[in-house]
N, C-alpha and C positions, 0 to 999 in steps of 0.2 A: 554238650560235652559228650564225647563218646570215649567211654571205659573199656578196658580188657581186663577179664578175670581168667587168669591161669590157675588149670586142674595140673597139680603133680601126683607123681606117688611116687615118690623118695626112697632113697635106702639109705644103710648106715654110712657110704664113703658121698663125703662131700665135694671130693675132687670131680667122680662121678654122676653125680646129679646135678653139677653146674651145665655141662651142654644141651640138655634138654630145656631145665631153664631157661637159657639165655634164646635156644632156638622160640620157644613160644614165647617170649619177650618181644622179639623182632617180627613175630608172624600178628601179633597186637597190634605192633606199631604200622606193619605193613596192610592192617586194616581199616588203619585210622583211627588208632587207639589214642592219646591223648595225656590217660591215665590209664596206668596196669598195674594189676596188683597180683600181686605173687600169695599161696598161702603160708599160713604158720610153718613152722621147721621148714622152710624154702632150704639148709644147706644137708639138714640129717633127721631123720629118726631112728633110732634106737635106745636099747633099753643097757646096754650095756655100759655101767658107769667107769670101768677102764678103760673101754675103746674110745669113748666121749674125752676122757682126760688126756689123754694118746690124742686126740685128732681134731678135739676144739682151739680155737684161736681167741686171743681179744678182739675187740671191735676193730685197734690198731691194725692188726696185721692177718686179720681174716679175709683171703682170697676169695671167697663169694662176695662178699661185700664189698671190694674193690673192682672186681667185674663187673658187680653189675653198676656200682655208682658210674663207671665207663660207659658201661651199654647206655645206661640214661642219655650222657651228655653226647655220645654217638647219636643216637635214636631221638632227641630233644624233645623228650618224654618227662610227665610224672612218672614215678615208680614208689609205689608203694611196698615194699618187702614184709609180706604177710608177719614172717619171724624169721629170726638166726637164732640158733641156741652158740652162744660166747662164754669165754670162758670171763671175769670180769677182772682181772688184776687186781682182783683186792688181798692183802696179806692173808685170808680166809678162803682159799681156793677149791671149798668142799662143795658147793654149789655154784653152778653155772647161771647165767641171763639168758632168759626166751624174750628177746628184744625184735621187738618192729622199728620199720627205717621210715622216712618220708624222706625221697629225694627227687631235687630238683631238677629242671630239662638242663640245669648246665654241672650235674652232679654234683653238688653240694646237699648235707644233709640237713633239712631243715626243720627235721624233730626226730624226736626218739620215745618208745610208750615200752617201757619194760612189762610185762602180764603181773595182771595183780593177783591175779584170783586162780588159786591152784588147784589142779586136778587129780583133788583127793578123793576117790570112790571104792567104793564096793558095790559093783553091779549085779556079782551072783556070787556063789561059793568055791566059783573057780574063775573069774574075771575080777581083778583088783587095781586100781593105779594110785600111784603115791607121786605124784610130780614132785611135792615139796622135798622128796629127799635132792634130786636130783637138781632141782631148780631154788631159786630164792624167790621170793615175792617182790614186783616193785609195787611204790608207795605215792605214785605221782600220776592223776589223770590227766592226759592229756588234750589239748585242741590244737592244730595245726592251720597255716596258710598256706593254701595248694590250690590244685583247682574248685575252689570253693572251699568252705570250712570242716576240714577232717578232724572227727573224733575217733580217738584210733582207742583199737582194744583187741583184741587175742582171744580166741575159740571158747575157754570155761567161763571168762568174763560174761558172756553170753545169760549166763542164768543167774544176772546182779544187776536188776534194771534200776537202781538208785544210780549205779554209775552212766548209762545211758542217760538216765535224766539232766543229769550234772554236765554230759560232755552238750545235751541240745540246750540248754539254758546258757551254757557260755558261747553258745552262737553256732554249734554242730550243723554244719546242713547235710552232708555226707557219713555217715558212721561206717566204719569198716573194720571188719569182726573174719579177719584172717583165720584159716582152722584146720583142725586133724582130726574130726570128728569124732572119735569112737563109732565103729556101724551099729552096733545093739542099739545106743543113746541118740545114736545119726536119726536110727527110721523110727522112732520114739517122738522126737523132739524136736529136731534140725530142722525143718520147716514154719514149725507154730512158735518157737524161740523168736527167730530173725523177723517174722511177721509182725511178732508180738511187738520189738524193739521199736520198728520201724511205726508201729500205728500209735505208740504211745507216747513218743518225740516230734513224729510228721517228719523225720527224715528219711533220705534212703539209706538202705543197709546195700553192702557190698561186701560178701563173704565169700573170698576167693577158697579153697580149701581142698587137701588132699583127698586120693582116693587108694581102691585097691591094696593087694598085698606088698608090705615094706620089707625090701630085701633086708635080710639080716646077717649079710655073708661071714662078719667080720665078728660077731659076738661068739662069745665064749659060751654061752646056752643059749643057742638063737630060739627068740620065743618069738611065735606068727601073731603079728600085730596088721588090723587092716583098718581103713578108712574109709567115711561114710563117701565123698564126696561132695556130688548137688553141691558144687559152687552156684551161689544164690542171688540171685538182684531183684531186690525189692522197694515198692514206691513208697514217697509216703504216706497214701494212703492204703498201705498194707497189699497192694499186688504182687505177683509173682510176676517180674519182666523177664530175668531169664532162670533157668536150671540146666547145670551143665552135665547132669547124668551121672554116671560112672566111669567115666576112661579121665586120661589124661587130655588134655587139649586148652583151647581157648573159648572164652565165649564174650559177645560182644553187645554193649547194651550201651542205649541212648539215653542220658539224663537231662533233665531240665531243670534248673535250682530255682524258677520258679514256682515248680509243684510245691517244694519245702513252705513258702510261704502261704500257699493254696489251702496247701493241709490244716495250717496252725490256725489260719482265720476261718475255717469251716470247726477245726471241734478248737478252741486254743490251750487243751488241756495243762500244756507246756510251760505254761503262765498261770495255771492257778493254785498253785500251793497252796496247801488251808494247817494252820496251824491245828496237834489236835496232842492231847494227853495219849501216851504209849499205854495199854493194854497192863 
């Protein structure tokens, strides 16, 4: 199976970072992509919670997400859509959904992985992030049927390998860990994280992920938010098969779902849970 992992770096209007998008959608497929995966906030980032109330949509009626479920069944592609931040129609409209898609080569969606695990931090005394205002938690791990078995999860997820365990034990051959890295936390941790995932399940990780400086044209205190990049593909035995650097673009890598199997009966750590009294 051969994969496409799309680098973006997005700004706040979503109208505007669907053509880029969609152009490295098509340049995946035109290399015999298969499956492509988009990263987290694939339609926006910003930090601005009125602009986002102003310009988010539901699932229903959000124009990225209608394009590209087109471009899928155009292109007769997997598409994995890293994230959309949506707004959720619930009588409670104070926080939004950072929702990943799984859609099929004839556009239909056929899962959905809301991020569970929020990007509460304090990096230093002048770098702070609170996603949970902004965002809600979902509460549902996911596994999907696609090209092989996806366990789908979103960028902070990343540092909660009880749920990586959970998505390879329900049959995970694939893990994909779409993302917007923080850069300080990126060249910190972004490498030995996804490694980690991947040698402690025997699956591959695929973490498509933005980069660079995110325009903030449209906020009302635009504050300079940038992204690590090194969208990542990783075996399951813990290799680095590709790094897509710092720019925007594609990068394209060859999977075997035989390796998943290879891995598990060389260490099969994956299967051996041992009952043990908590600390």
């Amino acid at each position: 199976m051969s994969a496409g992992l799309v680098q973006l770096s997005v700004g706040d209007d979503p109208a505007a970072n669907l053509p880029q998008t969609r152009e490295l959608i098509s340049e995946a497929a035109g290399q015999g992509a298969s499956l492509i995966l988009t990263p987290e906030c694939t339609n926006i980032i910003s930090s601005d919670r009125a602009w986002q109330q102003t310009v988010l949509r539901t699932e229903a009626d959000d124009p990225t997400l209608a394009a590209l479920r087109a471009q899928a069944a155009e292109l007769s592609v997997w598409l994995l859509i890293g994230s959309l931040a949506l707004r959720t129609g619930e009588p409670d409209e104070s926080r939004f959904a950072n929702r990943s898609f799984l859609i099929a080569p004839d556009g239909r969606i056929v899962a959905r992985y809301d991020k569970i695990h929020m990007f509460d931090v304090t990096i230093s005394e002048t770098e702070a992030y609170r996603e949970s205002k902004a965002y809600r938690p979902g509460r549902q791990a996911v596994v999907a049927d696609g090209p092989g078995r996806i366990g789908m999860s979103v960028c902070y997820d990343i540092r909660f390998p009880m749920l990586y365990r959970g998505l390879a034990q329900a049959g995970a051959q694939v893990l994909s860990v779409p993302a917007a890295f923080n850069d300080t936390t990126g060249a910190a941790h972004w490498h030995v994280l996804l490694r980690a995932r991947a040698i402690e399940t025997g699956c591959y990780v695929l973490a498509p992920a933005q980069c660079g400086l995110h325009d903030a044209t449209h906020a009302a205190k635009p504050r300079a938010r940038r992204s690590y990049g090194h969208s990542l593909a990783v075996s399951p035995w813990g290799e680095v098969l590709a790094d897509a650097g710092e720019m925007p673009g594609i990068t394209m890598v060859s999977l075997d779902l035989r390796q998943v199997d290879k891995a598990r009966s060389r260490i099969p750590a994956v299967s051996y849970d041992q009952p043990f009294e908590a600390p």
